[in-house]
Every structure is written in C-alpha cells, then in structure tokens.
C-alpha positions as CSV (number, residue, x, y, z in Angstrom):
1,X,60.4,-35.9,195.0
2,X,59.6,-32.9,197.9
3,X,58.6,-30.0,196.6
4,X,61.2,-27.5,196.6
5,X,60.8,-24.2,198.4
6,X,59.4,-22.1,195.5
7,X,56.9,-24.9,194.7
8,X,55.6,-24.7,198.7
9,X,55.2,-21.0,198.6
10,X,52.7,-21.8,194.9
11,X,51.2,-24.8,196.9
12,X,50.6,-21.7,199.9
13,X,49.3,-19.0,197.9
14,X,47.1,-21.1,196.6
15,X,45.4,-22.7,199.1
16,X,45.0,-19.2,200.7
17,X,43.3,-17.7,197.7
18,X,41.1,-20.7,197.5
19,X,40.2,-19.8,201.3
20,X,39.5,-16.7,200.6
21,X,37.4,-17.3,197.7
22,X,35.1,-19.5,199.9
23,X,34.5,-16.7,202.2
24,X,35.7,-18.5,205.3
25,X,38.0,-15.7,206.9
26,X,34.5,-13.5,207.0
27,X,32.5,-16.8,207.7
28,X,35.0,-18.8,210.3
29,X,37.9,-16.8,211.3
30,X,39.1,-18.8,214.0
31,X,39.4,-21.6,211.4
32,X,41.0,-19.7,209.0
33,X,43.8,-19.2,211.6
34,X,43.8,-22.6,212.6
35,X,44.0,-23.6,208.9
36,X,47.1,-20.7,208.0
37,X,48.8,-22.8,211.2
38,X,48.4,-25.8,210.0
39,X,49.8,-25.3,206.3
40,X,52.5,-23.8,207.9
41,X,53.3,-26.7,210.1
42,X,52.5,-29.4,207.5
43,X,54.3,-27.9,204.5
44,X,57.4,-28.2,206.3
45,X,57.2,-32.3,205.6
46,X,57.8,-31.0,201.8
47,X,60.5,-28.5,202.3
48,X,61.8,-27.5,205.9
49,X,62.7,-23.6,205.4
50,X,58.9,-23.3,204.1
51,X,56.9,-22.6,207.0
52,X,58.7,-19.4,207.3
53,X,56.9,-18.5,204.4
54,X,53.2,-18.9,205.3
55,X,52.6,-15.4,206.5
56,X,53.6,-14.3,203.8
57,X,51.8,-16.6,201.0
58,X,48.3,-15.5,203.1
59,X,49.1,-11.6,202.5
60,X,50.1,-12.6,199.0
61,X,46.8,-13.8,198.4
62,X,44.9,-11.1,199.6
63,X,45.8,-8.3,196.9
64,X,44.0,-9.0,194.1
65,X,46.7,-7.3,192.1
66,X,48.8,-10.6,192.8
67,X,45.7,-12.6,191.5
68,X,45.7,-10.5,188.3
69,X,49.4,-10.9,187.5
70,X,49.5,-14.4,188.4
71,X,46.6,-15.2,185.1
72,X,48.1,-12.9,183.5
73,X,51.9,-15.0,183.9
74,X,50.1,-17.9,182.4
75,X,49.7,-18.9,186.1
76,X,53.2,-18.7,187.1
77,X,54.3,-16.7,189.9
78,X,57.6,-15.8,188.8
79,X,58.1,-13.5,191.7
80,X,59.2,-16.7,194.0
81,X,60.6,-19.0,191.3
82,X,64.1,-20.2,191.1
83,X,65.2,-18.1,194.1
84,X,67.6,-19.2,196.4
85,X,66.6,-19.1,200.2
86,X,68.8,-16.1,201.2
87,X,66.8,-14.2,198.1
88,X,63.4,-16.0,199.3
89,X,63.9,-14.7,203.0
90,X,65.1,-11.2,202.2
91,X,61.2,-11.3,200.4
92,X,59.3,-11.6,204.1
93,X,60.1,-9.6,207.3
94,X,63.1,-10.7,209.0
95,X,61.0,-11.3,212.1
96,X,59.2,-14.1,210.2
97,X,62.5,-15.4,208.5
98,X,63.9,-16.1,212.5
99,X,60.3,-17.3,213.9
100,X,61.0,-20.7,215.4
101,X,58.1,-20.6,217.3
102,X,55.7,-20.3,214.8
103,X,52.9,-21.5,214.0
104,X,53.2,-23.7,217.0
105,X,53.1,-20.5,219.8
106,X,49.6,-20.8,221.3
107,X,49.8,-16.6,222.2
108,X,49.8,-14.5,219.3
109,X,52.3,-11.8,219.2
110,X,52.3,-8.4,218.3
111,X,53.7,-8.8,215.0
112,X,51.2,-11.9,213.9
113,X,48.0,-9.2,214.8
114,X,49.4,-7.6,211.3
115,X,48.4,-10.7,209.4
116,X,44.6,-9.3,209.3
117,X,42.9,-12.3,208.1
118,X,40.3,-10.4,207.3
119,X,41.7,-8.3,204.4
C-alpha cells in the first residue's frame, strides 16, 4: 500500500522538523535545499499530487507553534488528515498547487526565495 496524500505531507513535516532539529539549514544550507528537492521529487513514488506539498510541509515545520500542537494532538496532525485534494491544495499557495516544474527547475524563482530555509 502507497501512502496516501495526508500520510506524505506527515512523512514531509517530519523529515523537515528532523532537519531542522539537527541544525543543518544554519550548518549546510545548500544541502538543506537539495534535500527539500529531493523529498519533493521522491515522495511522488508514494502518492503523485504530493510533491506539490513539500513547500509547504518545510514552512509547516518551522513554527514551533505547529510542533506544540502536533504533541499536544497525541502526534496527529489533524490539520491535513482525511482531506480531499481540492481541500489539501486550497491549504498551499495556488502558485505551488500549478508548479510542474518544481523541484526539478535548476533557477529558483521569485516565489521559491519566500521559502527562507533559514527560519
């Protein structure tokens, strides 16, 4: 069984709180891109709407208010679960939800500078 699209958007936010945790956007921010581009481009092997999603999963995970209420949801993120994709993409700018391109563009655009890795 894939995982369905609530499931990859978990499987996201978590991998990009884990990165932060470790330091490595302060440490190796080239990586860290790198790295945000590359679970965006494998998760879509699980579900194919996902990658979509990434940009938003890596802001998600740097408010630690999102942190708090996930423990505090028994570590659920009820925010993304059991929505259907037109409720899921109406959640991220529509500029992300119609990015073919990325995260295979090798030129970042205007609108991916707002990601601020750093944050």
């Amino acid at each position: 069984r894939h995982f369905e699209l609530d499931e990859s958007r978990v499987w996201m936010r978590l991998h990009f709180w884990a990165m932060r945790e470790t330091g490595l956007l302060e440490t190796a921010p080239n990586f860290a891109d790198y790295y945000v581009r590359f679970i965006g481009h494998f998760v879509r092997v699980y579900e194919s709407a996902a990658p979509a999603f990434a940009r938003d999963s890596l802001r998600w995970s740097a408010d630690p208010a999102n942190i708090e209420r996930y423990l505090a949801n028994g570590r659920q993120m009820t925010d993304v679960l059991n929505l259907s994709l037109s409720q899921a993409e109406s959640q991220i700018p529509e500029s992300e939800a119609n990015d073919f391109e990325w995260p295979y563009n090798q030129t970042p655009r205007d609108e991916d500078s707002g990601l601020n890795l750093r944050r």
